[in-house]
C-alpha positions as CSV (number, residue, x, y, z in Angstrom):
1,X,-22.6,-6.0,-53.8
2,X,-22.8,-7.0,-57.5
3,X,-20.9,-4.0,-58.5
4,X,-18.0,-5.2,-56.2
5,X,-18.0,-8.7,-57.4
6,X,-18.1,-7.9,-60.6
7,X,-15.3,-5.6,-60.5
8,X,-13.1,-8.8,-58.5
9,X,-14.1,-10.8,-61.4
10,X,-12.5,-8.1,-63.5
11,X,-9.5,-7.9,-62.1
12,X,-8.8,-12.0,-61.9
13,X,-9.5,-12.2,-65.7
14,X,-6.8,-9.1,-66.4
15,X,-4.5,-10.7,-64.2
16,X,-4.8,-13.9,-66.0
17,X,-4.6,-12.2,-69.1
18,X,-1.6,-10.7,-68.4
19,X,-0.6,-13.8,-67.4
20,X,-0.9,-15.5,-71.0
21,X,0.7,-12.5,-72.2
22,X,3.8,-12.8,-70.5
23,X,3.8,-16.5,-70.4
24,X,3.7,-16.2,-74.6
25,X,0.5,-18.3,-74.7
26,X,-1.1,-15.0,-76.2
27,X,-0.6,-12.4,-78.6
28,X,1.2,-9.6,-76.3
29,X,-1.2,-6.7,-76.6
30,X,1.0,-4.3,-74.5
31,X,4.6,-4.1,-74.4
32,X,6.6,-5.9,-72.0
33,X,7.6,-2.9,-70.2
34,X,3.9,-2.2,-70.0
35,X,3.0,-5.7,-69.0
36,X,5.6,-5.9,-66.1
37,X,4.4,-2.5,-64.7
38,X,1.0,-3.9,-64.1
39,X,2.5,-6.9,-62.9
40,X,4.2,-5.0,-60.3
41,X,0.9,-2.6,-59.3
42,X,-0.7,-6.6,-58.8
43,X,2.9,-7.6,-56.8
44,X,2.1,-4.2,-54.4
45,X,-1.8,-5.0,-53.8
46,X,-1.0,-8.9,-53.0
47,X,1.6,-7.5,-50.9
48,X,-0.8,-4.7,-49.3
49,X,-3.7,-7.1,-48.7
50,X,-1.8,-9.5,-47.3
51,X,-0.6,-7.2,-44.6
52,X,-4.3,-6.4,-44.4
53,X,-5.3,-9.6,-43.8
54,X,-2.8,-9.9,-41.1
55,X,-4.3,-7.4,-39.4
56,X,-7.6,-8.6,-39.5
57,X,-9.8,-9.2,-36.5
58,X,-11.4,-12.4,-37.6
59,X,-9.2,-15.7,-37.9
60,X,-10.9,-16.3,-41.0
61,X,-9.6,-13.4,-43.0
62,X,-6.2,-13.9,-41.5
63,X,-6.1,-17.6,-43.5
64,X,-6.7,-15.4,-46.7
65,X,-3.4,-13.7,-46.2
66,X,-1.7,-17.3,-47.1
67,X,-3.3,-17.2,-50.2
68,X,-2.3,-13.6,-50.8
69,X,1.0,-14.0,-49.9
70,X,1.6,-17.2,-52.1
71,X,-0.1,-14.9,-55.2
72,X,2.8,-12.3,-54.6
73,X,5.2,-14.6,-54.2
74,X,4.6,-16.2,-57.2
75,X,4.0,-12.7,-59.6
76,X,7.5,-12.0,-58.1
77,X,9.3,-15.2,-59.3
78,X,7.5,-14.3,-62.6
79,X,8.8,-10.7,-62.8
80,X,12.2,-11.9,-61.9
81,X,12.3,-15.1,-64.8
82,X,14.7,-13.9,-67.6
83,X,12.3,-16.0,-70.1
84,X,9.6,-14.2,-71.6
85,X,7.3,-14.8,-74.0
């Protein structure tokens, strides 16, 4: 169970991190093209688990597919600004 968590943690702090990068509120690390590919691997899974959370059986895992769904709506209007950092 920690080994999961841990690994959610993870992820949220590289997504953020990207997130600065892209935004220009960091040093970019990666290129851009780099940055926007990973980006769009985090567009797919919000995308993914929200159809997942649709799915669900319990009404409680369906709420999370709101929050999802706003998370790859947002990355998208990122990937599609023309102003980068």
């Amino acid at each position: 169970m920690y080994v999961l968590e841990s690994l959610s943690i993870f992820f949220n702090l590289f997504l953020g991190f990207i997130l600065l990068m892209k935004g220009g509120y960091i040093k970019n690390y990666f290129k851009q093209s780099v940055t926007n590919i990973i980006l769009w691997a985090f567009l797919i899974l919000f995308i993914l688990n929200t159809v997942g959370n649709i799915l669900a059986e319990t009404n409680f895992e369906k709420l999370f597919a709101i929050l999802t769904l706003a998370s790859a709506i947002l990355i998208w209007i990122i990937l599609k600004s023309k102003t980068t950092g």
